[in-house]
C-alpha positions as CSV (number, residue, x, y, z in Angstrom):
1,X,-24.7,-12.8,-1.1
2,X,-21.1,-11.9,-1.4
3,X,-21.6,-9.0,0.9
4,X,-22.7,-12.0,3.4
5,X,-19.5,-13.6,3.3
6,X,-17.5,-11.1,3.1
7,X,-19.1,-9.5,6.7
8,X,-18.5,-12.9,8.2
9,X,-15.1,-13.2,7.1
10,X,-14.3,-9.8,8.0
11,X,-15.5,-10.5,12.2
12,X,-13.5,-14.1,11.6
13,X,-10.2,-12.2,10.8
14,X,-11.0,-9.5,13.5
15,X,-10.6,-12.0,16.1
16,X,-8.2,-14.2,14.8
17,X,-5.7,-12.3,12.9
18,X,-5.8,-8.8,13.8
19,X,-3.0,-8.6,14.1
20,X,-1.2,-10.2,10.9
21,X,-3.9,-7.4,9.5
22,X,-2.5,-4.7,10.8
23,X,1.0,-5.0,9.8
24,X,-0.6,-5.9,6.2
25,X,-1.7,-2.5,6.5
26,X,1.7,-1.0,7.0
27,X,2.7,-2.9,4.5
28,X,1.0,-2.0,2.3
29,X,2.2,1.3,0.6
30,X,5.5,-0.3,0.0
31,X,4.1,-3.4,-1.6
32,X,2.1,-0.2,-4.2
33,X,4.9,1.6,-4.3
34,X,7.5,-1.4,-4.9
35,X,9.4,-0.7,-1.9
36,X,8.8,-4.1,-0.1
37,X,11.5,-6.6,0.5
38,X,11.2,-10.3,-0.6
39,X,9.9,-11.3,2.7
40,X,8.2,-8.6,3.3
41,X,6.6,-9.2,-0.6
42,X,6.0,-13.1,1.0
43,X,4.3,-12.2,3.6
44,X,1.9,-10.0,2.5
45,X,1.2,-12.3,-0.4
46,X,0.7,-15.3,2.2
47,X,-2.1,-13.5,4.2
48,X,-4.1,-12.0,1.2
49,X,-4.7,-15.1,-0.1
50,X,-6.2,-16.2,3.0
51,X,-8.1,-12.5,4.0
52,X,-11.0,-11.5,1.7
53,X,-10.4,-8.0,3.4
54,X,-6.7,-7.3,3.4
55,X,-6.7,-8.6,-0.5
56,X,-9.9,-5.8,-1.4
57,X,-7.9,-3.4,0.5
58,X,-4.7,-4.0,-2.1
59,X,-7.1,-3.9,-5.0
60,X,-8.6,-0.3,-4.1
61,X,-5.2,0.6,-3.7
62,X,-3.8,-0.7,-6.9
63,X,-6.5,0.8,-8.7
64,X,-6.3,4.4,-7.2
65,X,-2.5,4.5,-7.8
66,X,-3.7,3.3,-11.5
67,X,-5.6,6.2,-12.0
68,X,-4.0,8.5,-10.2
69,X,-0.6,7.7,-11.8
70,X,-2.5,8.2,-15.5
71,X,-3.5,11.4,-14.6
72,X,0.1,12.7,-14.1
73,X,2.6,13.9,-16.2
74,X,6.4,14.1,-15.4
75,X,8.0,17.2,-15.4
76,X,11.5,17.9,-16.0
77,X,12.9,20.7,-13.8
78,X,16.3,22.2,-13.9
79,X,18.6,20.8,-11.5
80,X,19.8,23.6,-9.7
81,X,15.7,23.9,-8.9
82,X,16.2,20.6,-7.5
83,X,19.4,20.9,-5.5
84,X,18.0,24.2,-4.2
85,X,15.1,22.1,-3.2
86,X,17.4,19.6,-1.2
87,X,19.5,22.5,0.3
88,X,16.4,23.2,2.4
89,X,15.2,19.7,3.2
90,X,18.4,19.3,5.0
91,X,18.4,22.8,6.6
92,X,15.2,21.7,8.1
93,X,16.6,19.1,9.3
């Protein structure tokens, strides 16, 4: 049943709001990552609690990140390693 009403709400939001969808989806790495702005933060807040599909979309998200984050362990390297590293970042670029 809730397959149901999520496939009709999906072809609603298609035609209605595909756009305000799409630029969820852009949005949404920096709302995982914490890199949104307030309004951007508003915004995307605003329109999941109205889309069924935009807000499963940020909960597969959140969850991968969840258990991709537990799975890695930080690694302090020497910092000439990492200045080295930047040195040729910026000659490529």
């Amino acid at each position: 049943m809730e397959s149901k009403f999520t496939d009709v709400y999906q072809n609603e939001s298609a035609e209605g709001q595909e756009t305000e969808c799409e630029k969820v989806a852009h949005l949404l790495d920096l709302i995982i990552d914490g890199e949104a702005s307030a309004n951007e933060q508003a915004y995307f807040n605003n329109h999941i609690e109205e889309c069924v599909p935009c807000f499963e979309s940020h909960q597969k998200q959140k969850l991968l990140k969840g258990l991709v984050s537990g799975h890695l362990k930080r690694v302090i390297v020497p910092e000439s390693l990492a200045l080295t590293i930047k040195a040729k970042i910026q000659e490529t670029v």
